[in-house]
N, C-alpha and C positions, 0 to 999 in steps of 0.2 A: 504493500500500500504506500507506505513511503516513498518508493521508487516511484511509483505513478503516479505523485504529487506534484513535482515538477512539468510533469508534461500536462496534466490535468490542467495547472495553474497558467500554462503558456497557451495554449489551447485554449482556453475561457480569455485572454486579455485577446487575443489575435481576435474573437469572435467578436467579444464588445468591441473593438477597434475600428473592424469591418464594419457594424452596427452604426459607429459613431461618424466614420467617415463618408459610409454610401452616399446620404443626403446631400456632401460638397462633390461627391464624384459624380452625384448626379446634375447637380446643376452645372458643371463644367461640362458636362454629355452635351446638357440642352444650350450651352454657350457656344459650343462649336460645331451647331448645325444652321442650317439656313430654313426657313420658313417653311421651305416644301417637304424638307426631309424630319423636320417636327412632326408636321401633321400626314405623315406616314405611315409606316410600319414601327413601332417601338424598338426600340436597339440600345444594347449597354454599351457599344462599339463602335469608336466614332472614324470613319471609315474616311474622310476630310476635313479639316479645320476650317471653318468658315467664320474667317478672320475680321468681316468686315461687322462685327459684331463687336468687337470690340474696338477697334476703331473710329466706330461710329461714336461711343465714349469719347475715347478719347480724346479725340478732335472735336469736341462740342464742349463749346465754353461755358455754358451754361451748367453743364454737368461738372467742366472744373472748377468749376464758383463751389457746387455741394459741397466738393472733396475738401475744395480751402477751406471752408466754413465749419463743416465737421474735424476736421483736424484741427484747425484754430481751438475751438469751442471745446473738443473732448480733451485737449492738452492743458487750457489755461485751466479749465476744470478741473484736471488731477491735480496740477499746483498747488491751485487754492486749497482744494480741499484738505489737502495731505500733509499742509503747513498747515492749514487751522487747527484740522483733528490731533497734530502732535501737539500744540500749544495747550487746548482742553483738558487733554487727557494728561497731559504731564501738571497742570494745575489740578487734575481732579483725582490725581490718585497721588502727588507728594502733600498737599495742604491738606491741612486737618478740616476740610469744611462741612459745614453742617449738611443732613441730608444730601449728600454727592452721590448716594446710592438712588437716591431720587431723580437729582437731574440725572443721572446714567439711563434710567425707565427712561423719562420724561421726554430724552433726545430719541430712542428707537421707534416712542410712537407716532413720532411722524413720519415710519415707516409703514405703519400697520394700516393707515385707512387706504383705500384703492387712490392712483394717481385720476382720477377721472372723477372722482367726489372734489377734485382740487382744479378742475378747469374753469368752470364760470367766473367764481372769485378771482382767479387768477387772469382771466381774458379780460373780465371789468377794472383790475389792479392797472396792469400795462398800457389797456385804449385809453383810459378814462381818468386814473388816481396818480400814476408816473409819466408825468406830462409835465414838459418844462418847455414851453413855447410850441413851435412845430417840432418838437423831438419826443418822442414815446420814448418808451422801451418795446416795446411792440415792435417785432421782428428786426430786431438790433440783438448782436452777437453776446454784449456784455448783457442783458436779459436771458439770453438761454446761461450762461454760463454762472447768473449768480440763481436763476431757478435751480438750474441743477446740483448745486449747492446746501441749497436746503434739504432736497431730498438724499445726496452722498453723505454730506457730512456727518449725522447720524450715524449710519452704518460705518463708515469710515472712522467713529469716534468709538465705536464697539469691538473695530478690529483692531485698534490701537491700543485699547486698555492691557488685553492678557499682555502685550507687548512691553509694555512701560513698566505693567506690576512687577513683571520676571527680571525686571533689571532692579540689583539688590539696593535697599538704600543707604546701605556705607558707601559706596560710590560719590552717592551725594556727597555724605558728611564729610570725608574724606578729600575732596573737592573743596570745602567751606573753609576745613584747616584751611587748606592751601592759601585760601586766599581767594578763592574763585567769587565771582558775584554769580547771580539767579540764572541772566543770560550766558555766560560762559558754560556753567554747569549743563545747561540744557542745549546749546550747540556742540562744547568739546568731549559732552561725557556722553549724555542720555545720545543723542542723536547718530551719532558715529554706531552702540549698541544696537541704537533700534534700524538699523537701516534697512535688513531682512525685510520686518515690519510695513517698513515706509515703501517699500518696492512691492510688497501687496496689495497694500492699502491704494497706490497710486496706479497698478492697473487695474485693480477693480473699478476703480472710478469713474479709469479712463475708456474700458468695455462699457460701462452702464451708460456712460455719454453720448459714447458713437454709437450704440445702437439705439438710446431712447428715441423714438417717433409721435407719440402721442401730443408731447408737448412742443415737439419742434412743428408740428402739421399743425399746429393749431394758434400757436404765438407766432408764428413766419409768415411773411407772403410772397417778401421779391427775395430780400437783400441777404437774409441771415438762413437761409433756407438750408436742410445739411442733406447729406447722399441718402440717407433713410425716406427723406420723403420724395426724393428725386426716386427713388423705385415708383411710387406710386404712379409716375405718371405716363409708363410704360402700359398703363388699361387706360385704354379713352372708348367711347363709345363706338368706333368699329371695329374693335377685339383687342387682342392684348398682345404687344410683341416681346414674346416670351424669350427669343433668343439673345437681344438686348436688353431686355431684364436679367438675363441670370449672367449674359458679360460682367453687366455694371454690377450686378450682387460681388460677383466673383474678384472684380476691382479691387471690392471695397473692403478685401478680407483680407488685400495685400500690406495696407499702414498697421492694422492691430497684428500679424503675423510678424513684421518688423519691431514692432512696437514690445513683444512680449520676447522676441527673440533678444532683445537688448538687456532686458531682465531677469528672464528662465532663471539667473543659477539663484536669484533670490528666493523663487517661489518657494520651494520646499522647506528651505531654510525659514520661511517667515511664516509660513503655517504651521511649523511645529515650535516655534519660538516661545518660548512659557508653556509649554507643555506638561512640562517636568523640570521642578525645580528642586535645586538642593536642598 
């Protein structure tokens, strides 16, 4: 039995992997066919590349505005976020302060209600209440970027706690001998420790950004528009052109795949980060 653990265990990951990947192998199928051979006979097997599918991307500026704008947006958004939530959380677990187990709740539940209980307030906030002459925030970049804020930094402040706690606090004090002030301690001591942490915390962020749609579809019109809702516009009312739809999907998986490839050797390291402590 033993012996057939190993192959048992390789055999199951290959399976879920297969499982996990089909879905982008298949939209790359439907990328690199042409309209007549879509609505054909079904095929796992792409027998010619039909390039001008992605092309057609490319070359449309309108579509490179998405890209700028969603990469703008989901970037300054891990920033902010991932500097705020260490600030919080390094205040909320070295201070003695009252009820901090409270604001810990208090910040997750504005995880909990559906984003879609949060539209109307939100579309009347931006047209109507953040107005300063002719300037909204209403489909401007720094508007999705500090909405999105609200709703990361929460969870970004929950992934950061096990992180800070597990870093011991003789550190600190040991720092204060020295001499160190507040900021020193939490740039040269905490921060350096947490970084594991901080390279989680900031691709999570930056995933939940570039793919949110609900509120970029709905606070956008021209200018701050991102590639999530730029799919959208591949159905128009005389069908749906599916093979420049799943190009531009297929695009769009190219910056988070760069993006996660620059930090990989963190991940592992920053989810098991406090895990187990001495």
């Amino acid at each position: 039995m033993k012996r057939d653990r190993p192959a048992l265990s390789l055999a199951f990951w290959v399976f879920s992997s297969l499982i996990t990947l089909f879905p982008i192998y298949w939209m790359f199928v439907v990328s690199a066919k042409s309209r007549v051979e879509l609505f054909g006979a079904p095929s796992f097997i792409i027998k010619s590349f039909f390039s001008e599918n992605y092309w057609a991307t490319i070359t449309n500026t309108t579509y490179q505005g998405f890209m700028f704008n969603s990469i703008v947006i989901a970037t300054s958004n891990a920033l902010l976020v991932t500097t705020l939530s260490l600030f919080a959380t390094y205040a909320l677990s070295r201070y003695p302060l009252v009820g901090k187990e409270n604001v810990f709740f208090w910040t997750i539940t504005n995880r909990m209600a559906p984003p879609a209980a949060f539209l109307l307030p939100l579309f009347l906030l931006y047209t109507q209440v953040f107005v300063v002459g002719d300037w909204k925030m209403f489909d401007t970049r720094i508007g999705l970027i500090l909405l999105y804020c609200v709703f990361n930094l929460p969870f970004a402040i929950w992934t950061m706690r096990g992180v800070i706690d597990a870093i011991p606090h003789e550190l600190d004090e040991a720092a204060y001998v020295d001499g160190a002030k507040t900021w020193q301690v939490l740039f040269h001591v905490i921060t350096p420790l947490a970084r594991p942490g901080l390279a989680v915390t900031a691709i999570l962020t930056w995933v939940f950004a570039w793919n949110e749609y609900l509120f970029a579809a709905t606070l956008t019109s021209v200018h701050a528009r991102t590639i999530t809702t730029g799919l959208a516009e591949f159905v128009t009312v005389t069908g749906t052109n599916w093979g420049q739809m799943a190009a531009t999907a297929m695009l769009t998986l190219i910056p988070a795949v760069l993006f996660l490839a620059l930090v990989q050797k963190h991940i592992v390291a920053g989810l098991t980060f406090g895990a187990v402590k001495g």
